[in-house]
C-alpha positions in Angstrom: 87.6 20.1 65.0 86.9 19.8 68.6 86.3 22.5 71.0 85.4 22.8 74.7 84.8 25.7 76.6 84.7 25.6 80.3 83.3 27.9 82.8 86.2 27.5 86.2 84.6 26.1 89.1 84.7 28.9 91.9 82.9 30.3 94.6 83.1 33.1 97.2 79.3 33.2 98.7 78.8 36.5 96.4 76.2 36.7 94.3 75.8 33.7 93.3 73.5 32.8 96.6 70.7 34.6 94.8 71.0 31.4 92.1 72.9 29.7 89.6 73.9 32.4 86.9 74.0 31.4 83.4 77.6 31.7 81.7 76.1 34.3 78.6 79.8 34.2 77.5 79.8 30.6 76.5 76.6 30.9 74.4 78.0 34.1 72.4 81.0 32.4 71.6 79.3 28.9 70.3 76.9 31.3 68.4 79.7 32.7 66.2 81.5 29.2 66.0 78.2 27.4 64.7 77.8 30.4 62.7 81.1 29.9 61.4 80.6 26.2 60.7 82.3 25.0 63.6 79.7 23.1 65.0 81.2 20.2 67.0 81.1 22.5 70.2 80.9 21.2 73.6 80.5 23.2 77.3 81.0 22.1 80.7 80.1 24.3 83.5 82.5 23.3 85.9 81.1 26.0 88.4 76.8 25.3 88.7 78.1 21.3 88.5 81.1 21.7 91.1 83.1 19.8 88.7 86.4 18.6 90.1 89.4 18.7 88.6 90.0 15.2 88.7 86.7 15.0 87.5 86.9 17.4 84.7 90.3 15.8 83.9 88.3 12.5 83.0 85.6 14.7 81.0 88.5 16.5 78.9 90.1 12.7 78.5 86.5 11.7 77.6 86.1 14.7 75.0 89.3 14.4 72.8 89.0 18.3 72.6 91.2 19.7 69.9 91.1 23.0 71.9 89.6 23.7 75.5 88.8 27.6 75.8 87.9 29.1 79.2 87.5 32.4 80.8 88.3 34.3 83.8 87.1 37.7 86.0 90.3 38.3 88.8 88.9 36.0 91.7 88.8 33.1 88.9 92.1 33.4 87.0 94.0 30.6 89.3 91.0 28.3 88.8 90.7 29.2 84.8 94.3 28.6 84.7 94.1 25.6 86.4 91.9 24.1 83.9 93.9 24.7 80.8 97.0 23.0 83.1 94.8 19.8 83.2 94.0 20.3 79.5 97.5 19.7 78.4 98.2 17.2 81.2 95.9 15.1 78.9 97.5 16.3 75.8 100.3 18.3 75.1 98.7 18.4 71.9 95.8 20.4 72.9 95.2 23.9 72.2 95.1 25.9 75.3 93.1 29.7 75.2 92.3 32.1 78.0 89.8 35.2 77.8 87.9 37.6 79.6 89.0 40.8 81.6 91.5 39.7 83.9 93.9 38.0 81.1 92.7 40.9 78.9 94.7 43.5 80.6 96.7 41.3 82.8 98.3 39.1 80.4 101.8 39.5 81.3 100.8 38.2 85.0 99.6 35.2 83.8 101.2 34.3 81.0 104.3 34.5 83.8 102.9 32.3 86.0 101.0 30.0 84.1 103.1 29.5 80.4 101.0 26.1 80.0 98.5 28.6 78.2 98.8 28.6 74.7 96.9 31.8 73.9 95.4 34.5 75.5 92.3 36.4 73.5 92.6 40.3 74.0 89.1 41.9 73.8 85.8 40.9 72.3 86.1 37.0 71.8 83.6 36.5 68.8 86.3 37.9 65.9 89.4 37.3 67.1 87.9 33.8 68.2 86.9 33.3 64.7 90.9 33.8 63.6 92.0 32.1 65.8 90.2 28.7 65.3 90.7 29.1 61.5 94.6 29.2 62.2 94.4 26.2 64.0 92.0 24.7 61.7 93.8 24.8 58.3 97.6 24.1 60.0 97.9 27.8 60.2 99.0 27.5 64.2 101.2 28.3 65.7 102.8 30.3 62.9 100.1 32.1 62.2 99.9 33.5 65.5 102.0 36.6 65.1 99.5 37.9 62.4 96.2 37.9 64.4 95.2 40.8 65.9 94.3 40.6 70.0 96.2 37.9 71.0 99.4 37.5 73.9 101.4 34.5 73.9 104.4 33.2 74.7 107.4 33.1 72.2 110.4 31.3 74.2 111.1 33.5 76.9 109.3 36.5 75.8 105.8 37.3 76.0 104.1 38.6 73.0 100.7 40.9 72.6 99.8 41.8 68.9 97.5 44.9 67.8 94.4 45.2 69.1 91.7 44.2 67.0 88.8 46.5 66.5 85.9 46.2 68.0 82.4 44.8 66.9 80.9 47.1 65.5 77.6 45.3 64.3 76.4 43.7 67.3 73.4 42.4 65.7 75.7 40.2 63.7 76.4 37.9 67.0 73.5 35.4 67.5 74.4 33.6 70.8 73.7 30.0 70.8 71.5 29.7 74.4 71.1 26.2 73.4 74.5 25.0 74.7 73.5 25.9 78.4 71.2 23.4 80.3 68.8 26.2 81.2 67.1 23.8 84.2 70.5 24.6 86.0 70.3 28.5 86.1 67.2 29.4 89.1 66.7 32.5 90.5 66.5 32.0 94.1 63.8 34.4 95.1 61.3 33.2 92.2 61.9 30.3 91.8 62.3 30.7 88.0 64.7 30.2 85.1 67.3 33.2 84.8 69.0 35.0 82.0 71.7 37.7 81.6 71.2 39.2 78.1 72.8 42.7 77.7 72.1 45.6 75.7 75.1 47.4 74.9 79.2 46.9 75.5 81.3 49.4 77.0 80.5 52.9 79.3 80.8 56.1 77.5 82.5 57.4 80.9 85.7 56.7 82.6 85.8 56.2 86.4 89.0 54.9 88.1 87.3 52.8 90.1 85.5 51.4 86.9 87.0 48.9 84.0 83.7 48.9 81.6 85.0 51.9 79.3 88.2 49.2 79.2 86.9 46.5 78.9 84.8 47.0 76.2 86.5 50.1 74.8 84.1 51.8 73.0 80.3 52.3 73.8 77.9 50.3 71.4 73.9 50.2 72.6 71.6 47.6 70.5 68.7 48.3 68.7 66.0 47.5 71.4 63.9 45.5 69.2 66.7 43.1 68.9 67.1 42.7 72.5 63.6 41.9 73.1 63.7 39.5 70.4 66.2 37.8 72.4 64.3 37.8 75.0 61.6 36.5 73.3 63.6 33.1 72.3 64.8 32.8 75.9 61.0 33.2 77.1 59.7 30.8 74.4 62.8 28.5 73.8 63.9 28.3 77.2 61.4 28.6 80.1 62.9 31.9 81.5 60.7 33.7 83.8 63.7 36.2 84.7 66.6 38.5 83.4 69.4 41.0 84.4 70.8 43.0 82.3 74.3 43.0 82.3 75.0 46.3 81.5 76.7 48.1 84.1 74.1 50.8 83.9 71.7 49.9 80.8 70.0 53.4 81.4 72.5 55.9 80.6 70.8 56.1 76.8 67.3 56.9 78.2 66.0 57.2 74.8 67.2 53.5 73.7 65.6 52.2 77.5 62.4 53.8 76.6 62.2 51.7 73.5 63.1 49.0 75.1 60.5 49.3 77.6 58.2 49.9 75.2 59.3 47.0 73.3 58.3 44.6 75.9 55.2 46.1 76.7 54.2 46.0 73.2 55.1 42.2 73.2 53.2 41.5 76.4 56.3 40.1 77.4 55.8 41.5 81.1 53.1 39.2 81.6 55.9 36.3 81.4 59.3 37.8 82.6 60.1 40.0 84.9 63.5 41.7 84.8 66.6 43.4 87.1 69.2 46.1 86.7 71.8 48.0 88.4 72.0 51.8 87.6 72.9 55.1 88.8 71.2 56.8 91.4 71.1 59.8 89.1 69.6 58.0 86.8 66.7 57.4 88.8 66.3 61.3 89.6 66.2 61.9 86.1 64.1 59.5 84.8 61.0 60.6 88.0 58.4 60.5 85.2 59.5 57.7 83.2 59.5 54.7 86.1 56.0 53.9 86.3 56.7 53.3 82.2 59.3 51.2 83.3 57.6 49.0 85.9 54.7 48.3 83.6 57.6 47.3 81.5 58.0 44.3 84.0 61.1 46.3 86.1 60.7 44.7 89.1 64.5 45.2 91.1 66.7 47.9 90.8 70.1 47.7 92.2 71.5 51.6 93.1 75.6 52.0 93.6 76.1 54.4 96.4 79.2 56.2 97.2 81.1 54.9 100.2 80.6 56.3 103.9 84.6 56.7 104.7 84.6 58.4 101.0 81.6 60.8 102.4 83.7 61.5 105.3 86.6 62.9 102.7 83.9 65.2 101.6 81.8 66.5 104.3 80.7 69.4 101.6 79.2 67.2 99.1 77.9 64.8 101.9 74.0 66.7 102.8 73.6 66.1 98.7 74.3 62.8 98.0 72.5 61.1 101.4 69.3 63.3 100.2 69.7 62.0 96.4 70.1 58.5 97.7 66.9 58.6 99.5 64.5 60.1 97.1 66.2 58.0 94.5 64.9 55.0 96.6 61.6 56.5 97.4 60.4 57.2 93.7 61.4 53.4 93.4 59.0 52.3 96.2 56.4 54.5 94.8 56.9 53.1 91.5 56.0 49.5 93.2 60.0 48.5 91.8 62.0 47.0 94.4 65.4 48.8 95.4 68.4 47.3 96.9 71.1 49.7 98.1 74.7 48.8 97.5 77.1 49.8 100.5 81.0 49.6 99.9 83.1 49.2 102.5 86.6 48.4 104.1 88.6 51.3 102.6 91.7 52.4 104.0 90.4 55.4 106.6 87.1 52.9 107.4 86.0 53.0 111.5 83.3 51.3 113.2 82.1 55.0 112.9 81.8 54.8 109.4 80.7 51.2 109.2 77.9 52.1 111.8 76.8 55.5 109.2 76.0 53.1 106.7 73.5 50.9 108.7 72.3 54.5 110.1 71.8 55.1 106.0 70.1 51.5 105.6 67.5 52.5 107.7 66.8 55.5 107.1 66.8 55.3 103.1 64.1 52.6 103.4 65.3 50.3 100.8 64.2 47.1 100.3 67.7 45.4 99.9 70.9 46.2 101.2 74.1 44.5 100.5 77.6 45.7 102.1 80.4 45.0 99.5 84.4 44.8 100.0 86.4 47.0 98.9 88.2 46.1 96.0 90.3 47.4 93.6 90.6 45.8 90.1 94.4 45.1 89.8 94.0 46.2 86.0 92.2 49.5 87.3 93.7 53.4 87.0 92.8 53.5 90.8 95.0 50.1 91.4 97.6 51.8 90.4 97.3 55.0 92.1 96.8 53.2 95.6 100.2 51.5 95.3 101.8 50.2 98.6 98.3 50.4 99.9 96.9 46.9 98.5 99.6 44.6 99.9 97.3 41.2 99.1 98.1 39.6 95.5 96.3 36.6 95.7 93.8 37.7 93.4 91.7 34.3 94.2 90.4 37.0 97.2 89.4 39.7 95.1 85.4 39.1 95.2 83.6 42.0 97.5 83.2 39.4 100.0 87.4 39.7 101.8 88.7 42.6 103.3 91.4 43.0 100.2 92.6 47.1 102.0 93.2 46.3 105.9 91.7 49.9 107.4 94.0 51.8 109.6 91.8 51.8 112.4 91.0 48.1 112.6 91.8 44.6 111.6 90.3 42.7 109.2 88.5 40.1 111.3 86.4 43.2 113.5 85.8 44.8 109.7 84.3 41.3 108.5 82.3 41.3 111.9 81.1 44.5 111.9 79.9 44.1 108.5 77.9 40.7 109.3 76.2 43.0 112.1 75.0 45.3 109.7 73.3 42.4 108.1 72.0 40.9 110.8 70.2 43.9 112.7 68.9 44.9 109.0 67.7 41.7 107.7 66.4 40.6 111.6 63.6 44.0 111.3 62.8 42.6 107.6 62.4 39.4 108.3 60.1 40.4 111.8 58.1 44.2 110.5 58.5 44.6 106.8 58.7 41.5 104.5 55.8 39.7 106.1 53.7 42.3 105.9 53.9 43.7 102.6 50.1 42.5 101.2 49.7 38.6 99.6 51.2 39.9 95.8 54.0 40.4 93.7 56.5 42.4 96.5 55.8 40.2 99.8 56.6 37.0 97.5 59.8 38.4 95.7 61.3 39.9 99.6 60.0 36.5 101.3 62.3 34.3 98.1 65.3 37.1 99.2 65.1 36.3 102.2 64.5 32.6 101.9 68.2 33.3 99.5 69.9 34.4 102.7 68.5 32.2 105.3 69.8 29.2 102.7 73.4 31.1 102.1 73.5 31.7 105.9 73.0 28.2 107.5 74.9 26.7 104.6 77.7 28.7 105.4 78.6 29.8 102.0 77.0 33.3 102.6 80.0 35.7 102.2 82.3 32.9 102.3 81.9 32.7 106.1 82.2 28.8 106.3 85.6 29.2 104.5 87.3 31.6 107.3 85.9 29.8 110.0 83.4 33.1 111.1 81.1 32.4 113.7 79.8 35.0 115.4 81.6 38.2 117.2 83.5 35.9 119.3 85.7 34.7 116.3 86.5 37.9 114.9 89.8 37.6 116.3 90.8 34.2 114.3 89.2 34.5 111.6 91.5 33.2 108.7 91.1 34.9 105.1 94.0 32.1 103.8 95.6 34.6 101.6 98.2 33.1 99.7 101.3 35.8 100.4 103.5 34.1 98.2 101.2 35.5 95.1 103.5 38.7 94.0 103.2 40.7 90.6 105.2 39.8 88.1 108.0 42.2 87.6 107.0 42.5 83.7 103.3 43.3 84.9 105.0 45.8 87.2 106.9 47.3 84.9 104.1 47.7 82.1 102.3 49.8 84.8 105.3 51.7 85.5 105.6 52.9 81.4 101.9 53.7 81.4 102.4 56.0 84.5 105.3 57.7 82.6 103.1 58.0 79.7 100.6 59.6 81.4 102.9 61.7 83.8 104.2 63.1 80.4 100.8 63.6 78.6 99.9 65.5 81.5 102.9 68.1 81.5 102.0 68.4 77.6 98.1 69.3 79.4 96.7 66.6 77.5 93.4 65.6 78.6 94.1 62.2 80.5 92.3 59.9 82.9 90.7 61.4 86.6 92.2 61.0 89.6 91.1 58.0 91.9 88.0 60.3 92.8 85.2 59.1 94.8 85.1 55.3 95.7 81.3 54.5 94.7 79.5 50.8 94.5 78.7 49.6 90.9 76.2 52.3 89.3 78.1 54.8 91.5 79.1 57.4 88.8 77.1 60.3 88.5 77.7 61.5 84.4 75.4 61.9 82.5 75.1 61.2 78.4 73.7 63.7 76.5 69.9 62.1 74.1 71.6 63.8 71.6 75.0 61.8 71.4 75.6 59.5 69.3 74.6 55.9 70.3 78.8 54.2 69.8 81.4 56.0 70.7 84.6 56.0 72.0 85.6 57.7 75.2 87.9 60.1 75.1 90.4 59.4 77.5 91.1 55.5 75.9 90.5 55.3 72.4 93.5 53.0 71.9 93.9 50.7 74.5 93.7 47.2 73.8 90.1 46.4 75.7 87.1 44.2 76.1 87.0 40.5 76.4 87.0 37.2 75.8 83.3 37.2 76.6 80.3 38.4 78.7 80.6 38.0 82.5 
């Protein structure tokens, strides 16, 4: 049996102007198919290439694939869907699959709008993967179908989801196969070297609204730390990789497992050949003072910190003092740790002014971090707080939904002046970088690292892909007034999407009245790493949280 799996060809002028980012999800799936036996695999990544479709139409025709497999985060479900569409335009015979979070949670959406797609994988893809193919495999499909756990499909004219399947729970069971990715691809920008995104754990043990980890992944599992690094170790000496983020949304909440890891790497001398990223909790950072000069010998050399949003501090002037001063010794015991910080802003929420937007560049400076990056707004359509905002996000075209376009229009402006006051921010911060801080920072480690940053921007910038600029036809403050965001308005829910959201507000309206514990309230809006909870060194190290310890989750593979 044939299989392809395809990583969808789109850009926004995100993150990805940093580097090409390898696609970890397509190695941990062909790791449990080879493991499985299922060794005629094959991968095209249709984004780092810029595959075509009428190109990767000729390279599916090429193939002969029995089944071509892709995935999808929201601003990547129309391309993802689009190449399963080519898929059976080759052959109607072809088996069609769709993962990851957005199809996860969302499956009714696009099975609706999209019913070319054979299957849609609901949670962790190595198992239910494994089923799956082995249905197919031994003439099993499509009858089989009904019996396999984490799956949505369509069965005439209704759509079907069967249970959720569990979980992995031995994570040291899936041994990703890094050999399908052509490593000389995937650069990090500001090095210059070979990048990786191994994780250490699936899921959050918390549950913000404005979060989807503790869904996604359902339950919180953290990896022995020696396996990790032995991961590591294969990308270092396998591969050429010079540099890694983890993927965990904040890989420190187990301080006791990050020490080890740490640790682990130093014991290794692994720091001498890789040096690493995360994004984590400002919190984090407060409580871990005496640990950070542990973890920059550990080869720690950028920390990412989510920050709560200046129209949310101006909801909650009480709480404000605290959180600005936490923010800024949270940075300082970075700098003085010799690790590089980068402050995540979010902006473009419903009560945002030029007041607002102007606080956080008055925050920028004053904080002293190394980085800053100013992020859109945006709600997950499959979040708690999605729901809750209602009438409020009036743009479906999910295509737009990547932290680079003004998804919530602010009461007080439009969305072109939001975009341009944003740019300005960038402009005025990274102008006093790039003219009395990077160039000055000594002839080591730092000044090269903030020089390759900025070199990342400076490309981004006159290539016009930096925060998709090029796209809306932004050039400056005198375009503010036509710039075009192209949202497709003729993108609408799909009633039975609607009404599944509509059941599960009932639900919880109900379990509430009985004074059942159920999820927060939309809360604070905070940047990645925003959440300030804490988990206890004496909890256990997999769990599930309390508020969702049914709810089909995870997905088809890492992001």
């Amino acid at each position: 049996m044939r299989i392809l799996l395809v990583h969808p060809n789109y850009h926004s002028g995100g993150a990805e102007i940093a580097g090409n980012w390898p696609p970890a999800w397509a190695a941990y799936l062909a790791g449990a198919l080879r493991g499985a036996g299922y060794d005629d695999v094959h991968f095209i990544d249709a984004m780092t290439d810029h595959v075509d479709d009428t190109e990767l139409e000729a390279r599916i025709r090429a193939l002969k694939p029995d089944v071509v497999g892709t995935t999808a985060i929201t601003p990547s479900i129309y391309k993802a869907e689009e190449v399963l569409r080519l898929a059976k335009a080759v052959s109607p015979a072809i088996v069609t699959m769709l993962g990851g979070v957005h199809a996860t949670f969302m499956f009714k959406q696009v099975l609706t709008e999209a019913p070319w797609i054979d299957v849609i994988v609901r949670g962790e893809g190595e198992e239910i993967l494994l089923d799956l193919i082995r249905a197919i495999d031994e003439g099993r499909w499509p009858l089989a179908r009904h019996a396999i756990q984490g799956l949505a499909f369509l069965d005439g004219p209704d759509i079907i989801a069967t249970k959720a399947a569990p979980t992995v729970k031995d994570l040291e069971k899936i041994k990703p196969d890094w050999g399908i990715l052509e490593w000389s691809k995937y650069v990090y920008i500001p090095l210059g070297k070979r990048v990786a995104i191994p994780n250490m754990a699936r899921g959050c043990p918390f549950t913000c609204s404005f979060c989807s980890q503790w869904k996604f992944w359902r339950d919180y599992r953290i990896r022995d730390p020696r396996a990790v690094v032995d991961e590591i170790e294969t990308l270092v000496n396998d591969h050429d990789v010079g540099f890694f983020i983890l993927a965990d949304e904040e890989p420190t909440i187990n301080r006791k497992k990050f020490i080890a890891f740490c640790e682990e790497l130093i014991a290794r001398g692994l720091p001498e050949r890789i040096q690493w990223g995360i994004n984590t909790r400002v919190t984090d950072i407060l409580r871990d003072e005496d640990y950070l000069a542990l973890y920059r010998k550990a080869g720690l050399v950028h920390v990412s910190l989510g920050t709560e949003a200046a129209a949310q501090l101006k909801l909650d002037l009480f709480n404000k003092e605290t959180t600005v001063e936490q923010n800024k010794k949270a940075i300082r015991l970075l700098r003085e740790a010799d690790i590089l910080v980068e402050a995540q802003f979010i902006v473009g929420l419903e009560n945002e002014t030029a007041e607002t937007l102007e606080e956080t560049y008055r925050m920028a400076q004053d904080w002293k971090p190394d980085l800053a990056n100013w992020s859109m707004y945006t709600p997950w359509p499959f979040s708690n707080l999605f729901e809750e905002l209602g009438d409020k996000v009036e743009i479906h075209d999910f295509d737009k939904y990547n932290f680079v376009t003004p998804i919530i229009k602010p009461a007080a402006m439009e969305r072109g002046e939001l975009l341009d006051r944003v740019m300005n921010n960038y402009r005025r911060f990274y102008m006093r970088k790039a003219l009395f801080s990077y160039p000055w920072q000594g002839t080591g480690y730092r000044r090269k690292y903030l020089l390759g940053c900025l070199k990342a921007f400076l490309k981004a910038g006159f290539q016009r892909t930096f925060y998709d600029l090029g796209r809306v036809n932004y050039w400056g403050p005198q375009s503010r007034k036509t710039v075009d965001f192209q949202f497709d308005r003729s993108r609408t829910l799909a009633p039975a999407q609607t009404a599944d959201w509509q059941a599960a507000a009932e639900r919880s309206r109900k379990a509430a009245e009985r004074g059942a514990v159920v999820h927060d309230a939309a809360g604070a809006i905070k940047a990645c790493g925003g959440g300030d909870q804490q988990l206890s060194e004496d909890e256990p190290d997999a769990f599930a949280p309390a508020a969702d310890r049914s709810t089909a989750g995870g997905g088809f593979a890492h992001l």
